[in-house]
Z-matrix of the N, CA and C atoms (Angstrom, degrees):
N
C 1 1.444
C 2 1.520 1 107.77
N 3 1.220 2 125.31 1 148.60
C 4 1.598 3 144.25 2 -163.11
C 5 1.482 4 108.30 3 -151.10
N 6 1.256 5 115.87 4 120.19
C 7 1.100 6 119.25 5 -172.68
C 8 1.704 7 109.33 6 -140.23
N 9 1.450 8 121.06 7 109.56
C 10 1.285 9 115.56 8 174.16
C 11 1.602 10 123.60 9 -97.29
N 12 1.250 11 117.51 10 144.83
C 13 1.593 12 113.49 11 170.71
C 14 0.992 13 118.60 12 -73.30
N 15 1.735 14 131.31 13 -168.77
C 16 1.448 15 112.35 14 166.14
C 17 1.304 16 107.93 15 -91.58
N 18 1.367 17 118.88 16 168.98
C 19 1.593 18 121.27 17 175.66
C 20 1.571 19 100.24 18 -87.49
N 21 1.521 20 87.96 19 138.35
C 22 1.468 21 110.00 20 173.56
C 23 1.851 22 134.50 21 -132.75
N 24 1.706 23 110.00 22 131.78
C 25 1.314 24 79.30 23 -155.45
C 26 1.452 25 88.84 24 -117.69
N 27 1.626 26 86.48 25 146.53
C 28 1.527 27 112.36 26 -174.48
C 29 1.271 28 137.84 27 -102.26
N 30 1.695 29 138.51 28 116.89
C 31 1.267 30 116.10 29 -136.00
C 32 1.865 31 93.67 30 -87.40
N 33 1.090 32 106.74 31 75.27
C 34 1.679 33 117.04 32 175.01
C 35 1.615 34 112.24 33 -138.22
N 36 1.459 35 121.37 34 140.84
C 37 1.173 36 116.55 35 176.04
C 38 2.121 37 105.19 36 -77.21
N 39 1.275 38 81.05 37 158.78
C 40 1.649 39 86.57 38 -175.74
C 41 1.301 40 133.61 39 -74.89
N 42 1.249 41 126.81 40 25.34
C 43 1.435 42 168.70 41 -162.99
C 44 1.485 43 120.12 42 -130.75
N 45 1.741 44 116.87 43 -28.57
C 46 0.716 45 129.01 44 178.34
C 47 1.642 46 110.69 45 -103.58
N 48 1.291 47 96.79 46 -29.76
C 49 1.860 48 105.36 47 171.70
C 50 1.614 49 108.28 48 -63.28
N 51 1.230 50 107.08 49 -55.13
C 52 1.725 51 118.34 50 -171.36
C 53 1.118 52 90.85 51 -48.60
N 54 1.652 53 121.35 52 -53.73
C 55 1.999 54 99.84 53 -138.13
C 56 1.598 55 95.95 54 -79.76
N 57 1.783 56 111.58 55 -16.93
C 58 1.736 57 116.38 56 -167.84
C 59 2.224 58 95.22 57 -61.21
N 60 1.424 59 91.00 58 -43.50
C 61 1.716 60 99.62 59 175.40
C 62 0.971 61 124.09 60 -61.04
N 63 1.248 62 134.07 61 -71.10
C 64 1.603 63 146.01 62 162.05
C 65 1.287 64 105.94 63 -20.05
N 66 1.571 65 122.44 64 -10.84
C 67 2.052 66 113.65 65 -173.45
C 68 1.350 67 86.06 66 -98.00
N 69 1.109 68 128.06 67 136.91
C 70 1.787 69 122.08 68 -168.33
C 71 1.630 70 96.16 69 -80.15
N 72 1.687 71 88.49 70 -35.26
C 73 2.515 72 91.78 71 -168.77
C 74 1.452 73 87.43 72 -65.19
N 75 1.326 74 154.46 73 -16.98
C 76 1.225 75 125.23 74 -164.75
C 77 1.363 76 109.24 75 -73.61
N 78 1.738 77 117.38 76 -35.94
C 79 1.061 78 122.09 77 172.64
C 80 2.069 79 119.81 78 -37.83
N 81 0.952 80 107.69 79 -29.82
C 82 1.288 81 113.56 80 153.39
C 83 1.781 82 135.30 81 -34.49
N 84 1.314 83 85.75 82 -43.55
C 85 1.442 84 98.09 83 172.08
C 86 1.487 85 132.73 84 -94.92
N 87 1.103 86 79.60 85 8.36
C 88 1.839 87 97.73 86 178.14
C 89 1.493 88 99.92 87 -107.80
N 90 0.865 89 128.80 88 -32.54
C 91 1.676 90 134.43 89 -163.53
C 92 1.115 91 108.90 90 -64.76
N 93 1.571 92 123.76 91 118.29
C 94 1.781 93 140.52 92 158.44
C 95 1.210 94 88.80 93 -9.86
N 96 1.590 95 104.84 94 150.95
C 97 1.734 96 126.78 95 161.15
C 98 1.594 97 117.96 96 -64.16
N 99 1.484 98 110.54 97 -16.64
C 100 1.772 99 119.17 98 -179.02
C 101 1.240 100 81.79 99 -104.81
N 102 1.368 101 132.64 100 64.60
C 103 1.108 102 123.10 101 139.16
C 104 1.440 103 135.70 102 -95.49
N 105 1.363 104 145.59 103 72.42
C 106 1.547 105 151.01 104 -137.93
C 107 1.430 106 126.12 105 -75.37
N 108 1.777 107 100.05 106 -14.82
C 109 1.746 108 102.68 107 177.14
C 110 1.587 109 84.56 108 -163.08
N 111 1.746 110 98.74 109 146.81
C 112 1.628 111 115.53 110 163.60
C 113 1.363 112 93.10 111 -153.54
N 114 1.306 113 105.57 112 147.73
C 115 1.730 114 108.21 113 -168.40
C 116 1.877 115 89.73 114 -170.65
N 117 1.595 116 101.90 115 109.86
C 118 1.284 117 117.18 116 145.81
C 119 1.530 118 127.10 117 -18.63
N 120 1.325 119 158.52 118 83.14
C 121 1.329 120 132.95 119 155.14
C 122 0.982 121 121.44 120 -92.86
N 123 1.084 122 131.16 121 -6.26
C 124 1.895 123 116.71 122 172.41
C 125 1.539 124 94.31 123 -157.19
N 126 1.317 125 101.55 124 172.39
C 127 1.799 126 112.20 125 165.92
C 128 1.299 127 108.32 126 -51.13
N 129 1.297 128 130.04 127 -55.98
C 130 1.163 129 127.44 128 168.48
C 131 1.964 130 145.32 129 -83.11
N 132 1.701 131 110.11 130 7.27
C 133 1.072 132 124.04 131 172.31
C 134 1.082 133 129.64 132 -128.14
N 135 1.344 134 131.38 133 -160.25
C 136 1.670 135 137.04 134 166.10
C 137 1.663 136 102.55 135 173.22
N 138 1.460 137 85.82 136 176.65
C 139 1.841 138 102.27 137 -167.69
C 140 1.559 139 88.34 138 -135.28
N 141 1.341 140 87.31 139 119.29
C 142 1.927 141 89.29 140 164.62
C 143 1.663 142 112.57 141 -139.46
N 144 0.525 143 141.68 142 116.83
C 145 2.118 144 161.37 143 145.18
C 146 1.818 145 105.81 144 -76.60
N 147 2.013 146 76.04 145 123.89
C 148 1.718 147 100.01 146 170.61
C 149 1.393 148 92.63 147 -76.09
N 150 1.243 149 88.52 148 161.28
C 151 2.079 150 96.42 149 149.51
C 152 1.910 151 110.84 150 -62.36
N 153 1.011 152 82.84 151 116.10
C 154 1.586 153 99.58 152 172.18
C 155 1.219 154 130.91 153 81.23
N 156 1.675 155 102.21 154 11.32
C 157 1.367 156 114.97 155 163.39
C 158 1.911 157 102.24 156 -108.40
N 159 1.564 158 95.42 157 170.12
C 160 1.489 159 111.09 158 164.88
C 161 1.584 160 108.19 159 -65.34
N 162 1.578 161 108.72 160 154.63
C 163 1.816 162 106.46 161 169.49
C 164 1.883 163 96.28 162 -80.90
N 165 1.438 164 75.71 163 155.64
C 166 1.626 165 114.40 164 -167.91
C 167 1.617 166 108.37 165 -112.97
N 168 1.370 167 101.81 166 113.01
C 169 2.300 168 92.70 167 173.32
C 170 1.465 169 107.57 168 -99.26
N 171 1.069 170 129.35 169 117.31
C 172 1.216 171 117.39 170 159.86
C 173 1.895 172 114.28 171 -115.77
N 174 1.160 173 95.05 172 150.06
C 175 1.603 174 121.45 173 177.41
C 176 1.338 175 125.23 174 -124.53
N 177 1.620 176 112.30 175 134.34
C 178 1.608 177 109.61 176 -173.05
C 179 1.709 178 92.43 177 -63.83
N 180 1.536 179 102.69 178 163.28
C 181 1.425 180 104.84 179 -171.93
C 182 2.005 181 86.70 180 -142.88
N 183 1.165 182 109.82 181 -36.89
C 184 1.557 183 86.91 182 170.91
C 185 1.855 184 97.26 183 -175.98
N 186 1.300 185 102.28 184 156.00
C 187 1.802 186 121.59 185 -161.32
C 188 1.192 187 82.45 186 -115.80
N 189 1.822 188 108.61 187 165.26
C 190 0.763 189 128.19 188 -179.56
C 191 1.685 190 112.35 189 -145.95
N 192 1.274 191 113.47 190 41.32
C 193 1.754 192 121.01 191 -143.53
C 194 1.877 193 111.63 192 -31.28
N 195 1.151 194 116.53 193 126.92
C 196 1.250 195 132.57 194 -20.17
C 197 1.332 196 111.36 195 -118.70
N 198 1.206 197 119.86 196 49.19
C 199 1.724 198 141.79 197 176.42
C 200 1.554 199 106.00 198 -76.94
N 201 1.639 200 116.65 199 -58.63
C 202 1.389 201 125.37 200 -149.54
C 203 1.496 202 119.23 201 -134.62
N 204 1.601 203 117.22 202 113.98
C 205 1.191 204 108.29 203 170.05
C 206 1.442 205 102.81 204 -108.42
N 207 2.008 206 133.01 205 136.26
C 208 0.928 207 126.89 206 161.89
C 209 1.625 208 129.02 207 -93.72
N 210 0.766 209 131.37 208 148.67
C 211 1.581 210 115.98 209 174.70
C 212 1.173 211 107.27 210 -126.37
N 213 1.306 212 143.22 211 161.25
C 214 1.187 213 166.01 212 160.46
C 215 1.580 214 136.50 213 -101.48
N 216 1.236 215 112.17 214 136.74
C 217 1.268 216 115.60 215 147.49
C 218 1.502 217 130.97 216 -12.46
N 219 1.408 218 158.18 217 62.52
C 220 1.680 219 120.00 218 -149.93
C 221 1.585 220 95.73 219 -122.01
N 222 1.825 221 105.80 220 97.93
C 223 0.767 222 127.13 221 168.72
C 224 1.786 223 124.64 222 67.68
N 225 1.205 224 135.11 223 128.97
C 226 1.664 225 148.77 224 -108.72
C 227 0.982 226 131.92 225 101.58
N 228 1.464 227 126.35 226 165.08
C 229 1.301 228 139.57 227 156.28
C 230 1.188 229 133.86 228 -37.67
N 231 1.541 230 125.37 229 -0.88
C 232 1.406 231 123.98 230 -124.37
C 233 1.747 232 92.22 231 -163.38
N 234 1.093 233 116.13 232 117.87
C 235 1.693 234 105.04 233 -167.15
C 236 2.266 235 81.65 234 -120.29
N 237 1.156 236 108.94 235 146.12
C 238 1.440 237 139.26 236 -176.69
C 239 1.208 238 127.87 237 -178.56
N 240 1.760 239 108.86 238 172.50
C 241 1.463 240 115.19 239 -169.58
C 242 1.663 241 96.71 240 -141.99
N 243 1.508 242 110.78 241 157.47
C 244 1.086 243 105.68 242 -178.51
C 245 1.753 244 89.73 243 -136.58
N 246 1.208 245 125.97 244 127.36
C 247 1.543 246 95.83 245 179.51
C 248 1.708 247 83.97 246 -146.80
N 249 1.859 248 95.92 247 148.86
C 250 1.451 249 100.20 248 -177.55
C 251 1.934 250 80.21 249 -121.64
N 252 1.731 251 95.54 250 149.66
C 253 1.226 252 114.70 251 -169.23
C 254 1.604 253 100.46 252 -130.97
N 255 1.186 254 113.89 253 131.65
C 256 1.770 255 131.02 254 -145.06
C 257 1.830 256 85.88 255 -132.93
N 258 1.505 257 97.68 256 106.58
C 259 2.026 258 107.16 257 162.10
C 260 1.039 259 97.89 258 -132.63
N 261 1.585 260 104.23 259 141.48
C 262 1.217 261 123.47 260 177.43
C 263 1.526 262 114.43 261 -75.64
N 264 1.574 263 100.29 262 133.06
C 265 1.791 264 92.06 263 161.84
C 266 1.197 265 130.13 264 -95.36
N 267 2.087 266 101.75 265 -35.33
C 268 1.640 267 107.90 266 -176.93
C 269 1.528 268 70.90 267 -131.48
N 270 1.466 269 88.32 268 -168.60
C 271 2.203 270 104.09 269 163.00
C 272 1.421 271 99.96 270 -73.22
N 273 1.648 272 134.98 271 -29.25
C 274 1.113 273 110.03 272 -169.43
C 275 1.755 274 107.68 273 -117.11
N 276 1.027 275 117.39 274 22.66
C 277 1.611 276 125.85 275 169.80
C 278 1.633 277 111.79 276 -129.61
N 279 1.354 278 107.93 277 142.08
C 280 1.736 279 112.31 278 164.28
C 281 1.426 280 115.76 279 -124.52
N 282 1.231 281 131.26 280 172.24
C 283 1.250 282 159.00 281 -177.82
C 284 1.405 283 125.02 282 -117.60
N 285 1.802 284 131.88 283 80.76
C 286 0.916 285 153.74 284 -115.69
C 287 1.920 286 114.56 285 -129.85
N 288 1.299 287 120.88 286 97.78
C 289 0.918 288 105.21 287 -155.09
C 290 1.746 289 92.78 288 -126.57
N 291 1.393 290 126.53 289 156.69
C 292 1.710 291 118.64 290 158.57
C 293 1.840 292 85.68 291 -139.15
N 294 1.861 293 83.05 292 134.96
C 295 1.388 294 126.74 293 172.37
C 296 1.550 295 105.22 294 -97.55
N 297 0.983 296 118.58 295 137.06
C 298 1.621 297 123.52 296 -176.76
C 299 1.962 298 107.01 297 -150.84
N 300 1.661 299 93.08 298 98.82
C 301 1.484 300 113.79 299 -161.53
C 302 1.954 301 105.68 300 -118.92
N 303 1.271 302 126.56 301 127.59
C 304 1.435 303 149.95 302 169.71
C 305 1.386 304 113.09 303 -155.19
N 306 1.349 305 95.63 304 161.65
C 307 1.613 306 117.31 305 177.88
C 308 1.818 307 97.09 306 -108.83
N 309 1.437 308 97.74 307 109.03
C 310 1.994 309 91.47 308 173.20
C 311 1.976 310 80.93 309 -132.15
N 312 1.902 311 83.25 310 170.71
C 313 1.179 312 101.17 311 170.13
C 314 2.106 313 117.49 312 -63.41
N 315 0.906 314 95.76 313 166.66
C 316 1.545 315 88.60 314 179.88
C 317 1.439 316 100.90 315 -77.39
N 318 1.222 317 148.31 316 -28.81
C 319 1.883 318 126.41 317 172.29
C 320 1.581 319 101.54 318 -78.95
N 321 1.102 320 136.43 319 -15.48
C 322 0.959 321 131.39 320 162.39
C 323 1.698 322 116.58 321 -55.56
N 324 1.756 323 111.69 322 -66.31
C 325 1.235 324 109.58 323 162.85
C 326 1.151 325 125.23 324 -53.14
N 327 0.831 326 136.12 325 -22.00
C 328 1.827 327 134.34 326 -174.32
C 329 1.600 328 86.49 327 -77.36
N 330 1.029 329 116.89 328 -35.84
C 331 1.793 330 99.42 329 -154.43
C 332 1.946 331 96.84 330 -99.84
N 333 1.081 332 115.50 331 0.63
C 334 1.616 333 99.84 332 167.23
C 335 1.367 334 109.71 333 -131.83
N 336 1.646 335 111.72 334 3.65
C 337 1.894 336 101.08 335 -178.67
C 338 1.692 337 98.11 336 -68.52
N 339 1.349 338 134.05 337 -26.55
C 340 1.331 339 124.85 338 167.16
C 341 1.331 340 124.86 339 -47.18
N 342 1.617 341 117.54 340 -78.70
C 343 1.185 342 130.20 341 164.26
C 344 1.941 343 121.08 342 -35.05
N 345 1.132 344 104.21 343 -50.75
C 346 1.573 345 104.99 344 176.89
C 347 1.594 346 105.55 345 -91.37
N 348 1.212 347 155.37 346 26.18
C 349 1.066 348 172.76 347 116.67
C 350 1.613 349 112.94 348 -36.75
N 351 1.706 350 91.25 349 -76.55
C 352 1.347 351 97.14 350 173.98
C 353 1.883 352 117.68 351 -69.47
N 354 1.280 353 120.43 352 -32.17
C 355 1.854 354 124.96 353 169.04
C 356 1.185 355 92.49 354 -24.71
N 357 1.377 356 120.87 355 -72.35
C 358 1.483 357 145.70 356 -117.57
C 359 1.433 358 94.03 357 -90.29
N 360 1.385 359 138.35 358 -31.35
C 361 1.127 360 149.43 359 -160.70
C 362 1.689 361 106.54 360 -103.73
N 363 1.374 362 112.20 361 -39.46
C 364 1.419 363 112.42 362 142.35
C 365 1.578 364 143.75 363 -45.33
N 366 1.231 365 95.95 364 -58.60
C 367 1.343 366 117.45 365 166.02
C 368 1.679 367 112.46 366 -29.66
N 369 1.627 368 96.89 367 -68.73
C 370 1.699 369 103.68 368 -172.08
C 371 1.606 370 120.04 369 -79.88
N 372 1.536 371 99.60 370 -26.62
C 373 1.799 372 109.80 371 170.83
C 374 1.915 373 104.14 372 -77.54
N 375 1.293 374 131.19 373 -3.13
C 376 1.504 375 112.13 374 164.58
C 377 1.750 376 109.98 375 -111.73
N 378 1.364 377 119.35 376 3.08
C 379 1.390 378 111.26 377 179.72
C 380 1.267 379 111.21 378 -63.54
N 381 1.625 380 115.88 379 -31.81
C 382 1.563 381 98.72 380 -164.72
C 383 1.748 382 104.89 381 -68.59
N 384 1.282 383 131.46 382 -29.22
C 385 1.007 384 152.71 383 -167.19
C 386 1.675 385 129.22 384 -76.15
N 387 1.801 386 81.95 385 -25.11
C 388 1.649 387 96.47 386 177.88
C 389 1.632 388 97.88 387 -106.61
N 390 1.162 389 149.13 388 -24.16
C 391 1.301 390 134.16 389 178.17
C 392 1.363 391 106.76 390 -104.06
């Protein structure tokens, strides 16, 4: 399953998007209002749970300065990617996208392409707002 957000452009240079991403707590500030737990675990991860979903770990898994942040799965049942992809438009605007890619069973997909549909669409509609 592959799921893109819409592209969004942000009046930030793309240097300035990466490093706002690369802080894992910033991810905090992007997160839906039904969001029920976010919790720091490492420099590079966190655990966050909607209301009425299971908690979720994700971990950066690899940069791309300053085009690509990937994230990961970090550790579960459940193997995925979350990756936000940073193009420049001017020096002082970017073009802001999160890809959200796994292999699940198909009742599995039916029951979170909603929920992670809408994350993902959150995610990129509060960045301009959170950095």
């Amino acid at each position: 399953m592959k799921l893109d957000s819409p592209k969004k452009i942000i009046d930030k240079s793309p240097q300035e998007v990466f490093d706002f991403l690369n802080d894992v707590k910033n991810f905090e500030k992007l997160m839906p209002e039904n969001t029920s737990k976010f919790e720091v675990i490492s420099d590079n991860g966190f655990v966050f749970a909607l209301s009425g979903m299971p908690e979720v770990a994700l971990q950066i898994k690899e940069t791309i300065v300053p085009n690509k942040i990937s994230l990961g799965s970090a550790g579960g049942k459940i193997d995925f990617n979350l990756v936000a992809n940073i193009n420049e438009i001017t020096d002082a605007s970017s073009e802001v996208q999160f890809v959200f890619s796994g292999d699940f069973n198909a009742m599995i997909g039916m029951m979170i392409k909603g929920p992670i549909s809408k994350l993902i669409e959150t995610l990129v509609d509060n960045i301009q707002k959170a950095i």
